[in-house]
N, C-alpha and C positions, 0 to 999 in steps of 0.2 A: 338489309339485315339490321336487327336492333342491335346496339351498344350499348355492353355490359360493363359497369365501374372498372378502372383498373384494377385497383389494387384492394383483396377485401379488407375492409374494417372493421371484418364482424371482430367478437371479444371470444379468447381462445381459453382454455385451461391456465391457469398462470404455472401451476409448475407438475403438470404428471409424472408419474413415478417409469422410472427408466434403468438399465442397467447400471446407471452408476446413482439412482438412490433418488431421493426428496431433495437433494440438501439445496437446491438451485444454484449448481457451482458452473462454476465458467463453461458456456458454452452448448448447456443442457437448456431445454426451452425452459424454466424458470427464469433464468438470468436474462434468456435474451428478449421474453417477457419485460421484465423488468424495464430493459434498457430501451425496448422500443414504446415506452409512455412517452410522453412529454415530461422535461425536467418538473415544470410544475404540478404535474399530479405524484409524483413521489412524495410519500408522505415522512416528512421533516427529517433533519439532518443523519440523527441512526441509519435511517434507511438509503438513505445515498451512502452516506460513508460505506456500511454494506456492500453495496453495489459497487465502492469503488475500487474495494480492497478484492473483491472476489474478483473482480478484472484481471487487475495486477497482478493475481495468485494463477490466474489460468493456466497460463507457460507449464505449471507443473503436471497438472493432469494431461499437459494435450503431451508433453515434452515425455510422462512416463508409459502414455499411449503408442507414440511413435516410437519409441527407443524397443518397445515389446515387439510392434511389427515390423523395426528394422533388423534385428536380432535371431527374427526368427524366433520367439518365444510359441507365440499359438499355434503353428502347425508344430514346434515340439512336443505342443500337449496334445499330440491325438490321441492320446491313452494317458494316465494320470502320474506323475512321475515326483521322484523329491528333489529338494534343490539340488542336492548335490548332484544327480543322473545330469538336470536340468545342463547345471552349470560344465558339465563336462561335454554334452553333447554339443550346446554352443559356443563351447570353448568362453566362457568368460568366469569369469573370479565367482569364488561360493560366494563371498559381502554381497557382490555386485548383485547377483541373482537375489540372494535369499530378501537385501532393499528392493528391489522392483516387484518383484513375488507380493512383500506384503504391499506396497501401494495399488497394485493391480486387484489386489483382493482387496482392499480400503475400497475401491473405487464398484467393489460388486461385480466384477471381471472374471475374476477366477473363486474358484473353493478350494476348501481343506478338506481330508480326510485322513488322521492322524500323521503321518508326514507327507504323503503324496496331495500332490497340488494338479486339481484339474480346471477344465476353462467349462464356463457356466454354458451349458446347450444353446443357449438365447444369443450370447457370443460368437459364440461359434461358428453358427452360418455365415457371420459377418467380418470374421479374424481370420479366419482361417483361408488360405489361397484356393483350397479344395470346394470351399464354402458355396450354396447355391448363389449369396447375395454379397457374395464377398467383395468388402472395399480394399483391398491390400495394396492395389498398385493407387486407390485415392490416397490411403494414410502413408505412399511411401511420397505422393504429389503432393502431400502436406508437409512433409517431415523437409520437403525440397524448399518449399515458401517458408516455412518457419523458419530458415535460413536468410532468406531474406527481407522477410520480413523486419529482422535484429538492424537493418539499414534504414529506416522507414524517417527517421530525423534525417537524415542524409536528404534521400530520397526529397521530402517535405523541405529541405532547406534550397534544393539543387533544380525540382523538379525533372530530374532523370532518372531513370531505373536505379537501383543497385547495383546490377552487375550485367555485363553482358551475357545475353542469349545462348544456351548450350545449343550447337546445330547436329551434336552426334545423333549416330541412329538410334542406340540405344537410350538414348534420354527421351527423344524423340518418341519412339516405341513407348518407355514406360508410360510418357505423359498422355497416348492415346490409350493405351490399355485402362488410365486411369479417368479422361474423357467418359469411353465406355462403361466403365462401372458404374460414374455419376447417372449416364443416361436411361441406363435400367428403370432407376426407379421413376426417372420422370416420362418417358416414351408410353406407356400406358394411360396417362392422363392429357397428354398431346391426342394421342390418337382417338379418346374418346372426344373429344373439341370438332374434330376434323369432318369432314365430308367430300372424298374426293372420286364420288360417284360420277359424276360431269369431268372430270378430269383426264388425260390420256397419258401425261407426262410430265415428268419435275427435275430440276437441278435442286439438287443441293450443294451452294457454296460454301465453301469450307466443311465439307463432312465428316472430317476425322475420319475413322477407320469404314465409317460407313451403318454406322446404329440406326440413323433414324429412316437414311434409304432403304436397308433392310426390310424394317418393319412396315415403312409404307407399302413396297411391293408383296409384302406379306398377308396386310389388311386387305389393300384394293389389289390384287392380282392382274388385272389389266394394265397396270400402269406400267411405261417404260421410263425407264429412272437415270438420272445421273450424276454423276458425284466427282466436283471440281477441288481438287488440294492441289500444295504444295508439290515437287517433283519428289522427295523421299518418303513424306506422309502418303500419296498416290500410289507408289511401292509398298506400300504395310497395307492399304485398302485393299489392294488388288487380291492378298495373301489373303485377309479376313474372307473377301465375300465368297472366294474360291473357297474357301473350307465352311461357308455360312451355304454353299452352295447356288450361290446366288451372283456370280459371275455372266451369267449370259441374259442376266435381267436387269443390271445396272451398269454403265460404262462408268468406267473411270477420268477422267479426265486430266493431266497434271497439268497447274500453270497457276498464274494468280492472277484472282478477281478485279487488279486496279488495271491489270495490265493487255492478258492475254484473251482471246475469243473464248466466249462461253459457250459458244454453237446456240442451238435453237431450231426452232423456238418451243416453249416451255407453255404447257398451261399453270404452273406452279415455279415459282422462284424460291425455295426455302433457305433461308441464314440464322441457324440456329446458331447462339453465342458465339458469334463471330462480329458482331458489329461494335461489340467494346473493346476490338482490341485497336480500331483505329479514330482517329480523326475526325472530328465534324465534318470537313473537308473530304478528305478520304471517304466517308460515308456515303456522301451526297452523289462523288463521282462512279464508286461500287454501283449504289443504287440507281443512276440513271444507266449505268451499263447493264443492268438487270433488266431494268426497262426496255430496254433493246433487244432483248430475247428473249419479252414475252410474247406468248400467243397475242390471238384480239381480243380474248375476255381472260386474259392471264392475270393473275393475284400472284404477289410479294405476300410471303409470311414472312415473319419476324420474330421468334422467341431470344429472349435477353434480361439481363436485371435492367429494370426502371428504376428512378428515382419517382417519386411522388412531385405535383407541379411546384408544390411549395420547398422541395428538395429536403424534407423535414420524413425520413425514411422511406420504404422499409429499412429496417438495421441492415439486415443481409447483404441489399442493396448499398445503402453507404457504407460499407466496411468492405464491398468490390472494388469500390472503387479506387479506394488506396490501395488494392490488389493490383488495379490496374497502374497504379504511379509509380510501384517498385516493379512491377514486371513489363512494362513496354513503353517506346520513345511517346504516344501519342494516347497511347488509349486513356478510354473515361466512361464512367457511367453517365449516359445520355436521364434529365428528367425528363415526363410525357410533354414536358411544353417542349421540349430542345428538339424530341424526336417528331412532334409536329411540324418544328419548322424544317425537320432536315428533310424530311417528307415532300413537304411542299416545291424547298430548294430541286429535289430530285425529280417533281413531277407526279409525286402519288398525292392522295389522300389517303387518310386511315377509314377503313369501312366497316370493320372489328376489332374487336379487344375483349379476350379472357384472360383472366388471372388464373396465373400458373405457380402454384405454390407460395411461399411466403412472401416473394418478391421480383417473381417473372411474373412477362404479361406474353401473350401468344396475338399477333398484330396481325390483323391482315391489311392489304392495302393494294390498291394501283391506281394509274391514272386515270382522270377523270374521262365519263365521258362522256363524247358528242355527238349529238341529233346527224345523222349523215355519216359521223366517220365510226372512231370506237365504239363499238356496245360496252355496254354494263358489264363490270367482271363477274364473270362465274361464283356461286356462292363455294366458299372450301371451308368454312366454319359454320357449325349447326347450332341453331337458335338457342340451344339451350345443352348442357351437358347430357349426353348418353350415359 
């Protein structure tokens, strides 16, 4: 199969217009535009200082974002209401509302119509818990990290997380719920990459609640599927696919990938965003355990943030990674030279690569191989986008 670039470099809009306006403030692709140049094509000091100060000011938009969907503000507004209803329905202070109210509308969020305040339709689908595309349980996994985030000199000084790991259910629960929302939007552009016509069967390790096992058995219907977590995440999977209906076409499996049998053998080994939360080490012995339960022409995918070889972005990408330094004992964003060699250390070669968004790549790989023993792995990625 041909190899396609990692990471694209085409040149993008520098700042389109979005619910929260032109202005290129923190966090809207203008800004991260911006910040993904090189220092040296930033044109003279105005223009950095700009960029430095819109940084540092971001906290507030993301801080009067989150404080809305932790509060329950947008599912108050399914019908259009004044602050005062507002403020009584959520039980907080009329100040408190009527300040969040107008910064929400500052930001193009909500409208006015002479006192009642309603949430703009284009929002909506996306605030709203009822919403078809709704992020609520992401902005509530943000409003979690923005927490920790405020440790990150710590973190940077100490090289250890912040804080220790919530293991409750319910945190547990939100942060898969919140998994799933992320994967919505990207599962459509995974599956058009894909081709798992030649294929019979796949694990996915570490699948969360079970999104992308779903969808495979969805797309290719012949496929028998299975999906390795955690012993309390494997409990919340079991629930989803029962109600996704889709129980007696994916097993579940509980146990962990460093440790416990993965069963087999697989024509497909898929580890979607799971390989940053451990170890180069850890990596290498995951992935030779993989190895072990592939079919003879089984293929390792890999979706994940990359670092560039020169570790010179994407942004997304380096700003994971300090995600990964306040959230887990080992994790890191791997660059493509590191994931070549953990590759190699494990016994694969990489045999494709698409770029998945601004700063994932979609991997395919297995072991090489040889005249007599292994054939050639199966193709599971199509030459070119569907």
């Amino acid at each position: 199969m041909t190899r396609q670039s990692g990471h694209d470099r085409r040149p993008r809009p520098s700042n389109p217009p979005g619910p929260m306006g032109r202005g290129g403030r923190p966090g809207s692709a203008g800004s991260q535009a911006a910040w993904g140049r090189s220092p040296r094509r930033l044109q003279g000091g105005a223009e950095l200082r700009a960029e430095l100060l819109a940084a540092a000011r971001g906290y507030t938009f993301a801080q009067a974002l989150m404080t809305g969907n932790a509060i329950g503000l947008f599912d108050a507004l399914a019908r259009p209401a004044t602050t005062a209803t507002l403020a009584r329905r959520l039980k907080c202070s009329r100040r408190g509302i009527r300040a969040l109210v107008d910064a929400l509308m500052a930001m193009d969020l909500l409208g006015r119509r002479g006192e009642r305040i309603s949430l703009r339709p284009a929002a909506a689908e996306l605030l709203r818990s009822t919403g078809r595309e709704s992020i609520v349980n992401l902005l509530h996994h943000q409003q979690h990290l923005y927490t920790r985030w405020s440790g990150l000199e710590t973190a940077v000084r100490s090289g250890r997380p912040t804080e220790a790991r919530s293991a409750g259910l319910a945190a547990r629960e939100r942060f898969q719920q919140a998994m799933l929302e992320g994967a919505r939007r990207a599962i459509p552009e995974v599956l058009a990459l894909l081709d798992l016509r030649a294929c019979e069967s796949f694990l996915d390790v570490g699948g969360g609640l079970g999104a992308y096992a779903a969808a495979l058995v969805r797309r290719w219907p012949h496929l028998d599927g299975t999906l390795l977590e955690q012993p309390p995440v494997a409990r919340l999977a079991r629930r989803y696919l029962r109600a996704e209906g889709l129980a007696e076409r994916i097993a579940v499996i509980a146990g962990d990938a460093r440790r416990d049998p993965l069963g087999g053998s697989y024509d497909l080994v898929l580890f979607s965003n799971v390989l940053h939360i451990y170890s180069r080490r850890e990596c290498v012995a995951i992935l030779r355990r993989a190895v072990r339960a592939l079919a003879p022409r089984g293929t390792i995918l890999i979706k994940d943030f990359f670092l560039r070889r020169d570790r010179r972005g994407p942004l997304r990408a380096g700003l994971f990674a300090l995600n990964m330094l306040i959230a887990t004992e080992t994790g890191a964003v791997l660059s493509e030279a590191e994931l070549d060699a953990v590759l190699r250390s494990a016994g694969l070669r990489r045999i494709a690569t698409r770029a998945i968004g601004e700063a994932s790549l979609l991997v395919a790989a297995a072991p090489p191989g040889k005249p007599g023993a292994r054939p050639e792995a199966m193709p599971c990625l199509r030459a070119s986008p569907c």
